[in-house]
N, CA, C and O of each residue as an XYZ file, in Angstrom:
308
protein
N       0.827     -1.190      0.000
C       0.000      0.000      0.000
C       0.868      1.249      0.000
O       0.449      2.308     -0.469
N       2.279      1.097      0.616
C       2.835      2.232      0.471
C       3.301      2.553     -0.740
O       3.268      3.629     -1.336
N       3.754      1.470     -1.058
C       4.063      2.012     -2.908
C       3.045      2.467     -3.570
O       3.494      3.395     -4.243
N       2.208      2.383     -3.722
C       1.161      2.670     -4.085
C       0.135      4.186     -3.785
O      -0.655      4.909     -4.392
N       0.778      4.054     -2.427
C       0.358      5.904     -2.094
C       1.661      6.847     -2.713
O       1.248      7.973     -2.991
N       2.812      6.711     -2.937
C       3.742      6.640     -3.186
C       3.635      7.317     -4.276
O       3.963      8.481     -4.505
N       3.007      6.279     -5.162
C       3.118      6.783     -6.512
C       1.922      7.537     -6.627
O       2.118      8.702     -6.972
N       0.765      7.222     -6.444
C      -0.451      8.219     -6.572
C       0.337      9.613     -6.067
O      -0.169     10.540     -6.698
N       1.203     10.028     -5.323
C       1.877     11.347     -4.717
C       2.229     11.724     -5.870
O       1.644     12.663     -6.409
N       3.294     11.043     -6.499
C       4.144     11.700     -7.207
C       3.091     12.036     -8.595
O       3.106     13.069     -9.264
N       2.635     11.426     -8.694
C       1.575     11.719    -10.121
C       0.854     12.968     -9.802
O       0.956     13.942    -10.547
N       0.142     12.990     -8.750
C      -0.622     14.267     -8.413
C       0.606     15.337     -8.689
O       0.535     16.155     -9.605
N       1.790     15.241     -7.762
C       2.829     16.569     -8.326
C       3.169     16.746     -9.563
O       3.339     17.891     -9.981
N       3.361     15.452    -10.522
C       3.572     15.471    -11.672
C       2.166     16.142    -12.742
O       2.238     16.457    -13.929
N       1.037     16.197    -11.883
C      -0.194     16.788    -12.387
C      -0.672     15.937    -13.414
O      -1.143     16.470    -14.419
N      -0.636     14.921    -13.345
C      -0.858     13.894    -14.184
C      -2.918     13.608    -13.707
O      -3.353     13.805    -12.573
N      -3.671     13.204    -14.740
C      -5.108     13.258    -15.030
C      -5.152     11.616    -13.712
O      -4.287     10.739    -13.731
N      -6.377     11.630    -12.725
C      -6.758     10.336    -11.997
C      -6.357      9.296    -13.253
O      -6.422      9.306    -14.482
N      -6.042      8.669    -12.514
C      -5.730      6.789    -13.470
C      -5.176      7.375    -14.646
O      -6.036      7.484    -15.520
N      -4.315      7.694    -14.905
C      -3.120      7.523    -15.518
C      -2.187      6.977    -15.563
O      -1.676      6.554    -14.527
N      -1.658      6.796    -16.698
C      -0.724      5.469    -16.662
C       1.014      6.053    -16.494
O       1.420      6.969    -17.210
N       1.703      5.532    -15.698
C       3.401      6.407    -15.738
C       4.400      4.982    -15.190
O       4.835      4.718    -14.070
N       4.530      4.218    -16.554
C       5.248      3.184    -16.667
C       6.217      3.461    -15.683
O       6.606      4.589    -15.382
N       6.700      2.096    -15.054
C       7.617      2.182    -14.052
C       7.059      2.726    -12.276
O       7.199      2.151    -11.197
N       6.389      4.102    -12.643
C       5.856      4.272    -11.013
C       4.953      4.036    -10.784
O       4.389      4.529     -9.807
N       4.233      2.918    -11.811
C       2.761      2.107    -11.221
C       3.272      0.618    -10.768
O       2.508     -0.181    -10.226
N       4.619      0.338    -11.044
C       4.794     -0.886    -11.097
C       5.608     -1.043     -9.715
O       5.089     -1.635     -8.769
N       7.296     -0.323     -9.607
C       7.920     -0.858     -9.052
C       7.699     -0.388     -7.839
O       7.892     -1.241     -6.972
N       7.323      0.785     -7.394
C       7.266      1.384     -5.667
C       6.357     -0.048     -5.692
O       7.281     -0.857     -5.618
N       5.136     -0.853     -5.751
C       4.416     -1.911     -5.437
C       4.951     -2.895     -5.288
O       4.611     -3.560     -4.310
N       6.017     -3.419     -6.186
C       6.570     -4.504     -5.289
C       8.466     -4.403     -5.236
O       9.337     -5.245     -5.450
N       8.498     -3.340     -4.950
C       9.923     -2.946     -4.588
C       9.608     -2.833     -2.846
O      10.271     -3.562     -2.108
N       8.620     -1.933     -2.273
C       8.469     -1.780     -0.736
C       8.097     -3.129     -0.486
O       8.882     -3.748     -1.204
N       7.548     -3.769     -0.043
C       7.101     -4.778      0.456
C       8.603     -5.956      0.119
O       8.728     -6.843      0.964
N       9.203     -5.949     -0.545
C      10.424     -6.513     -0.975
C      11.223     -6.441      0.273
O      11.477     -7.272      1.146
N      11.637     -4.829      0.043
C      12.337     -4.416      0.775
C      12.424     -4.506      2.445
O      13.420     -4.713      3.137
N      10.790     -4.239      2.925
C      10.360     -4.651      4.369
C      10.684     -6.223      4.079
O      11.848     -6.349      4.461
N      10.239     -7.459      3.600
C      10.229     -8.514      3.994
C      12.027     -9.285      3.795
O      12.391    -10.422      4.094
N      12.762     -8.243      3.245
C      13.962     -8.948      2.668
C      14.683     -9.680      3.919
O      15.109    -10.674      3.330
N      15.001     -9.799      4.953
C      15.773     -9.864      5.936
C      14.932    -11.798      5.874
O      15.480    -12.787      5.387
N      13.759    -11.752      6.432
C      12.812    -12.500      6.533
C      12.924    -13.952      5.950
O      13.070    -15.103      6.361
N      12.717    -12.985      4.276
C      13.164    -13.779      3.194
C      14.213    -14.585      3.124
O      14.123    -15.785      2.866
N      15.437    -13.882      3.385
C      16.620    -13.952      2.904
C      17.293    -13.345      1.637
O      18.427    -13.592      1.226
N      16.466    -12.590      1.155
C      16.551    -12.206     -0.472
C      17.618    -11.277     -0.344
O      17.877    -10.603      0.653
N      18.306    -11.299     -1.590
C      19.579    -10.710     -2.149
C      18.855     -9.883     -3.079
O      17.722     -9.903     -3.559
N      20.494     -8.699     -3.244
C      19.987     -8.062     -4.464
C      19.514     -8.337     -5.596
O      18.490     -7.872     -6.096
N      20.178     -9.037     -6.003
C      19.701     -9.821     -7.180
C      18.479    -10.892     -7.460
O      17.967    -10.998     -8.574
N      17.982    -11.843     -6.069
C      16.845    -11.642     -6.303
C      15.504    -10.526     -6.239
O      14.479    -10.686     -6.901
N      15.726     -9.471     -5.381
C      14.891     -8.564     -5.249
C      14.703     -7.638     -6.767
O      13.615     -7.111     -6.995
N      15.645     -7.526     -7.574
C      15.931     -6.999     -8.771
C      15.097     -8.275     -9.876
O      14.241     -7.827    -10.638
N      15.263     -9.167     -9.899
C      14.668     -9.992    -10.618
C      13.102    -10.315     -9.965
O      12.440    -10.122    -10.985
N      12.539    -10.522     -9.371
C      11.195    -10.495     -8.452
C      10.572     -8.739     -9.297
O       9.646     -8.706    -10.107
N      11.184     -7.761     -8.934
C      10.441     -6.517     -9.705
C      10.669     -6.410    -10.709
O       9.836     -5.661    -11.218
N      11.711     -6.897    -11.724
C      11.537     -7.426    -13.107
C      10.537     -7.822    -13.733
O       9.750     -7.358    -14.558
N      10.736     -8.964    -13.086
C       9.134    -10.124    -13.366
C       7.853     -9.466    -13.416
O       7.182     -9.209    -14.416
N       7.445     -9.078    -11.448
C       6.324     -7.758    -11.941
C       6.090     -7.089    -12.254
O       4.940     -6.806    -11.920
N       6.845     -5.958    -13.295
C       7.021     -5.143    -14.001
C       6.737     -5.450    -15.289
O       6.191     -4.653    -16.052
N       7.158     -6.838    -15.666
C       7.156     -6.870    -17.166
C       5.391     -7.957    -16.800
O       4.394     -7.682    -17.468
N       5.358     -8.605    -16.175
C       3.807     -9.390    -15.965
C       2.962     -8.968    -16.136
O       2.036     -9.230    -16.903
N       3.335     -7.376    -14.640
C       2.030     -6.649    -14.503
C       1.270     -6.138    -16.236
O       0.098     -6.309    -16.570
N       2.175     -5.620    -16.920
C       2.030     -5.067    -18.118
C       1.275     -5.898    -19.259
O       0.370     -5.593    -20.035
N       2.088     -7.198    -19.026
C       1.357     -8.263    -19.973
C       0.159     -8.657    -19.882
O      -0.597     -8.696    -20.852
N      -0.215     -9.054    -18.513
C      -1.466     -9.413    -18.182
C      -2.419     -8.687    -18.412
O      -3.507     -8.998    -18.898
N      -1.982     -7.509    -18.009
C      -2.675     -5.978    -17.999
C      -3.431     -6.059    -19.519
O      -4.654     -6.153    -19.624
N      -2.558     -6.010    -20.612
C      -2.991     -6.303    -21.943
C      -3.944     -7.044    -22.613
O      -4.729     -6.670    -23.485
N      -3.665     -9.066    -21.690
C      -4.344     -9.631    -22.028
C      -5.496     -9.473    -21.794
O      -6.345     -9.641    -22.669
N      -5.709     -9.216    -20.912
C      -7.271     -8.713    -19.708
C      -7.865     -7.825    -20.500
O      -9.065     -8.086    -20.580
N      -7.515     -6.762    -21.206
C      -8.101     -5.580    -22.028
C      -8.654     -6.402    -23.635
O      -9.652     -6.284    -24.346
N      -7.539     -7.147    -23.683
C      -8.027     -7.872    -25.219
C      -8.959     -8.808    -24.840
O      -9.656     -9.223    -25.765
N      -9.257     -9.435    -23.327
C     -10.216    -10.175    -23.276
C     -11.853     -9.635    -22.824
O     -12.892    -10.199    -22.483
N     -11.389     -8.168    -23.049
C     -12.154     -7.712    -22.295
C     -13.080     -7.002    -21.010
O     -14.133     -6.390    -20.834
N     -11.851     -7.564    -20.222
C     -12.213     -7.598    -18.769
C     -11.725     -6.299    -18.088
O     -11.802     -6.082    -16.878
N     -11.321     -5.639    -18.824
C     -10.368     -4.224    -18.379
C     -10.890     -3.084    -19.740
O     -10.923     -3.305    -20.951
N     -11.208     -1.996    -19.068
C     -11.633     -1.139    -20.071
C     -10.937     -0.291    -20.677
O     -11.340      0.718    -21.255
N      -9.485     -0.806    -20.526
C      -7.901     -0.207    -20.922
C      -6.842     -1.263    -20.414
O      -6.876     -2.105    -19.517
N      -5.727     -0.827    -21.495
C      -4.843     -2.083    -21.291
C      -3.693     -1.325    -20.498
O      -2.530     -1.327    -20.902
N      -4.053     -0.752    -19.477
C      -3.280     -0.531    -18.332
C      -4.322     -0.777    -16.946
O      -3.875     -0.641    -15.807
């Protein structure tokens, strides 16, 4: 949730329109924080924490797509 307020911040300063799309700060503050709090826990390294927001970064996007071509999303973000 904090990534996520996070980025809704920076968009409002950036003056960007509600639900707008700003590749990268919809994706990674979301699962970069929660990464970061659970890393110790985990055990996770840089390099997995870098590959983990990879993944959801490039997923979130894909899925995002498919969902719009299937319909289920009224934009493919």
């Amino acid at each position: 949730m904090s990534g996520d307020l996070l980025s809704s911040f920076v968009k409002r300063r950036m003056k960007l329109p509600a639900s707008s799309r700003a590749i990268g700060l919809d994706q990674v503050p979301e699962c970069l924080f929660p990464l970061l709090a659970c890393r110790r826990a985990l055990s996770l390294t840089i390099s997995d924490t870098a590959v983990v927001v990879v993944t959801f970064f490039v997923g979130e996007i894909l899925i995002s797509r498919i969902l719009y071509k299937l319909r289920l999303r009224d934009r493919p973000y």
